[in-house]
N, C-alpha and C positions, 0 to 999 in steps of 0.2 A: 430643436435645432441641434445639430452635430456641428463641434468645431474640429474642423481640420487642419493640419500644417502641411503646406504644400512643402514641396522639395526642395525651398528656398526657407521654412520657416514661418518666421514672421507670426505665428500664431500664439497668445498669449493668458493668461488664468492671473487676474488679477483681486488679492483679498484687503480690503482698505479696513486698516482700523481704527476705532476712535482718534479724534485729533489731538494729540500729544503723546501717543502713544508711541514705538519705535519696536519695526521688526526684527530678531536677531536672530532667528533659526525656525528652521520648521523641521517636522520629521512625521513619517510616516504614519498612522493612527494603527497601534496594534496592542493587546494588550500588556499591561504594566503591571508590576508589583508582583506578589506569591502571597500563597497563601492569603489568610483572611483578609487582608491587603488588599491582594489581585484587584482587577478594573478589568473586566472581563469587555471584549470587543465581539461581540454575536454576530459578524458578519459572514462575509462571501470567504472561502477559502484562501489562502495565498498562496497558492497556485497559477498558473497560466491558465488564461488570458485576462483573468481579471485584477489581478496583483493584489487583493484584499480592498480595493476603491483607494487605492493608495499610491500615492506619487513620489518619486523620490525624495534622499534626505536634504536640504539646502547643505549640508556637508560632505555629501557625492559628487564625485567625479564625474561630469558630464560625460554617457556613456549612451551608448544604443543598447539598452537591457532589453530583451525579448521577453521576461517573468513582470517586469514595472516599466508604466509607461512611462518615456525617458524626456531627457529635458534639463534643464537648470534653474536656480532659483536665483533672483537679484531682490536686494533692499533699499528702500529709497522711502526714509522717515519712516509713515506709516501706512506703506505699501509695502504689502511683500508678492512679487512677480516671479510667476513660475514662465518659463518661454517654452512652451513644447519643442520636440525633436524633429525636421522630417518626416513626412509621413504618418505621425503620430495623431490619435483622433479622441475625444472626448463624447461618446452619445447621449440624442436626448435620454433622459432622465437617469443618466448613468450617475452613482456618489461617489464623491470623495471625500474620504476622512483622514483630516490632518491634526498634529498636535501643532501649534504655533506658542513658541513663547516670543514672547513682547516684554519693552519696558514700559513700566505702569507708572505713570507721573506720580 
């Protein structure tokens, strides 16, 4: 199944998490830290057209990026909803990787 946003929108990615939990920010999945630290991310490049399976940051500027599929993020408890851009398409078995912090009861 491919999800599409028609021209009007209305197309949305929604991640629910445990109940009592509370979404505060998402961002991007890429890697973190240096050296023996690092958290290495062995994915697809960040380059165009795949943006690294990566969506924007819930701290972005709602924006039509042509390098990251575009869109906004809303919170509500323990939902955190991304709303895609126009135009914008997710394909079958295509991934996305996100960091989500949450508040943990």
């Amino acid at each position: 199944v491919t999800l599409f946003a028609s021209p009007m929108g209305r197309a949305n990615i929604e991640v629910i998490l445990p109940e009592g939990y509370t979404c505060l920010q998402v961002l991007p999945a890429s890697p973190r830290g240096r050296g023996a630290e690092a958290v290495p991310l062995q994915v697809l490049p960040e380059d165009s057209p795949t943006g690294n399976g990566g969506l924007p940051a819930s701290t972005s500027n709602y924006s039509l990026n042509v390098t990251l599929p575009s869109g906004f993020w809303e919170f509500y408890d323990n939902r955190c909803v991304f709303h895609l851009a126009p135009y914008m398409s997710l394909h079958t078995r295509q991934s996305i990787y996100l960091h989500i912090f949450a508040l943990n009861p």
